[in-house]
N, C-alpha and C positions, 0 to 999 in steps of 0.2 A: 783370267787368260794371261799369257807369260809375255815379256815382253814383243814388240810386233817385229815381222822380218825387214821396215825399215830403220825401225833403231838397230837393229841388228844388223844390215849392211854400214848402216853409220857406226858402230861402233869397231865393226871389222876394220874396216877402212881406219877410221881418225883415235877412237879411245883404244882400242889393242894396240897399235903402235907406241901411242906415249905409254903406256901404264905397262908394258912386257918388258921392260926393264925392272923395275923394283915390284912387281906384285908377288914375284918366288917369296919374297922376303917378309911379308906383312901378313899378319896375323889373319883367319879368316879368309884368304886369298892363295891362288895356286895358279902353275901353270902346267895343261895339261898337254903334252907328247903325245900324238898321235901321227898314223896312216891312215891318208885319204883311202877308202875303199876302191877308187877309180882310177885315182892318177898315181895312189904310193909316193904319192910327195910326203915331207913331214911339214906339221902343223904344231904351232903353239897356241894355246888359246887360255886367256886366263878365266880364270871360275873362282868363285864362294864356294870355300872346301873347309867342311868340318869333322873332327873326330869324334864319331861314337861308335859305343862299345866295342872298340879294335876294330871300326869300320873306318872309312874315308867314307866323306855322304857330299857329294857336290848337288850343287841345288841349281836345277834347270830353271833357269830364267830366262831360255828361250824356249822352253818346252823339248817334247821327248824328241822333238822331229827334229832337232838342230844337228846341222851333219857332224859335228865334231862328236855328238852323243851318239851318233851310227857309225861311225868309225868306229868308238872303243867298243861297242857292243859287238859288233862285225870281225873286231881284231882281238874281242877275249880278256881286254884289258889295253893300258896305255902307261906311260911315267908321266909320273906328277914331281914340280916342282913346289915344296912348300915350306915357308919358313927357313928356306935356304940349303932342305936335304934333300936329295932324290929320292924316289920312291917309284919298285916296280908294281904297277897294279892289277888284279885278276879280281876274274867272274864277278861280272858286272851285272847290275840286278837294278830296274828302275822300278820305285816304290812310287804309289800314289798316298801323300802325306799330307790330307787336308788340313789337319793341325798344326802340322810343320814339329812334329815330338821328335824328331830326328835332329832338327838343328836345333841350338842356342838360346835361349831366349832372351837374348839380346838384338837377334840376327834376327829374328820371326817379326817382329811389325814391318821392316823393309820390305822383307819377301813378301809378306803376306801384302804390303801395300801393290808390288809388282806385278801380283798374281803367281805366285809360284806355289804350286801343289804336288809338283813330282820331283824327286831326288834320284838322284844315280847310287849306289852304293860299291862300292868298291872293297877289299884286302889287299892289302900288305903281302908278297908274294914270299 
């Protein structure tokens, strides 16, 4: 199971704040541009974002139902910031990856310690 929706209000609130400054910049980490589905506000929110095969593959660690993952789904795509480049992203596709063969395997005992089994996949527009 992916992490719970009170770490996830705690991390909304207190660790996105400190860490949305430099996570564009770091390796394995992204931030992702979106539109709320409801209110059309814009949203940053930072993710574990990896490249495979000419994919972007962000790895839900709050699960599929976290609303930043139904906005990009909702909106077709979102920008990512990563490693310090923009990037526009299309047709989003969330994979269920019990082995976690989509990400790193340096990044899979984390995940896999967190509960994470589904990935969003992303292209490069």
């Amino acid at each position: 199971m992916p992490l719970s929706r009170k770490v996830a209000r705690f991390n909304e609130r207190v660790t996105n704040h400190v860490t949305r400054p430099f996570v564009p910049h770091l390796p394995g980490f992204g931030l992702v541009v979106h539109t709320g589905r409801k209110s059309g506000r814009a949203y940053r929110t930072p993710v574990n974002v990896f490249v495979r095969d000419g994919r972007f593959v962000l790895a839900l660690t709050y699960g599929r139902q976290a609303e930043w993952v139904k906005n990009v789904l909702a909106s077709g795509g979102c920008e990512l910031v990563t490693r310090g480049r923009h990037h526009r992203l299309v047709d989003p596709e969330i994979v269920h990856d019990d082995d976690l063969a989509s990400i790193p395997p340096a990044a899979r005992p984390i995940l896999r310690r967190i509960g994470v089994t589904d990935v969003l996949l992303l292209r490069d527009s």
